[in-house]
C-alpha positions as CSV (number, residue, x, y, z in Angstrom):
1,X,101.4,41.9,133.0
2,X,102.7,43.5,129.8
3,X,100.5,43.2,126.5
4,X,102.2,40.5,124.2
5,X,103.1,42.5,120.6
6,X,101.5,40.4,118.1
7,X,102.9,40.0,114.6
8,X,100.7,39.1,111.0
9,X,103.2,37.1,109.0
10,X,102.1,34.8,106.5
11,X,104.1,31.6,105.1
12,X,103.5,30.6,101.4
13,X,104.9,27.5,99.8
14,X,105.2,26.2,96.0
15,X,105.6,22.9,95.3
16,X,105.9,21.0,92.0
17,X,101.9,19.6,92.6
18,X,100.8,21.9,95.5
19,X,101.2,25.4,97.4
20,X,99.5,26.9,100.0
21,X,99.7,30.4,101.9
22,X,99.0,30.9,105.7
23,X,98.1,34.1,107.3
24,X,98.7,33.8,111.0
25,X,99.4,36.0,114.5
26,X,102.6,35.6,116.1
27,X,104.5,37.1,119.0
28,X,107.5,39.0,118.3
29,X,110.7,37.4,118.7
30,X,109.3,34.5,117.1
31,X,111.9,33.0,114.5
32,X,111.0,31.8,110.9
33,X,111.4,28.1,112.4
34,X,108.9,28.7,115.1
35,X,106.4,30.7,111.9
36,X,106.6,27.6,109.6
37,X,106.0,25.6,113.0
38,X,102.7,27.4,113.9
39,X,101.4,27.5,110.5
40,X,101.8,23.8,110.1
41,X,103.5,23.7,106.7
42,X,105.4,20.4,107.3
43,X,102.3,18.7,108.5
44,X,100.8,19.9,104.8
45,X,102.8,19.5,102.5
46,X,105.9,16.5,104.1
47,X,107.9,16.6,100.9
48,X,109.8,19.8,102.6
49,X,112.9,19.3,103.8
50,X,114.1,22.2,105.8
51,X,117.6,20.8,105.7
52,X,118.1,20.9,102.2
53,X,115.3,23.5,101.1
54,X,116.2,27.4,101.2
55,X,113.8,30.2,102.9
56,X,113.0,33.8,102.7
57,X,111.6,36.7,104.2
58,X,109.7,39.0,100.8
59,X,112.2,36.9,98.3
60,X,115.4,37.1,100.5
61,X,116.9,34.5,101.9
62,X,117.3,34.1,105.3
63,X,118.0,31.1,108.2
64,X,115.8,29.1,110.2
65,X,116.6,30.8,112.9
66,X,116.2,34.8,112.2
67,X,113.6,36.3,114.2
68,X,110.8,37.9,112.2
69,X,110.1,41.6,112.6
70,X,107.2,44.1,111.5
71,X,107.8,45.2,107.8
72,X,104.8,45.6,106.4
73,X,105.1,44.4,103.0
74,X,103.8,47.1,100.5
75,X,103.7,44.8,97.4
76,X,107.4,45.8,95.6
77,X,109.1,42.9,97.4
78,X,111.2,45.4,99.6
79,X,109.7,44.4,103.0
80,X,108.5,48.2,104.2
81,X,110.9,50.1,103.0
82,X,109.7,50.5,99.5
């Protein structure tokens, strides 16, 4: 059986009262959906509303459904390639 390729994201939220950040494993081809899922955002904080409430990936925005990749973030907000 092939090794699973495991990926360190982390999910941050900022609300008007509360914020939190979650550092977690997930395998590869996971999408942002199934990363907010896992780190149990919703369950924390149930004023989000993924329906009307925009994400991103280092300050872009992207859709629920984008798979998250390895692009280690070196602080400049450019993903890895800065």
């Amino acid at each position: 059986m092939a090794a699973v390729e495991l990926l360190r994201v982390e999910v941050a939220y900022a609300g008007e009262r509360t914020s939190s950040r979650v550092a977690l494993d997930v395998p590869a081809g996971t999408t942002v959906r199934g990363v907010i899922e896992r780190a149990r955002v919703l369950a924390r904080h149930p004023e989000i509303d993924l329906a009307r409430y925009a994400v991103g990936i280092f300050g872009t925005r992207c859709g629920l459904d984008d798979l998250v990749a390895d692009g280690a973030d070196d602080g400049d907000g450019a993903g890895g390639d800065g």
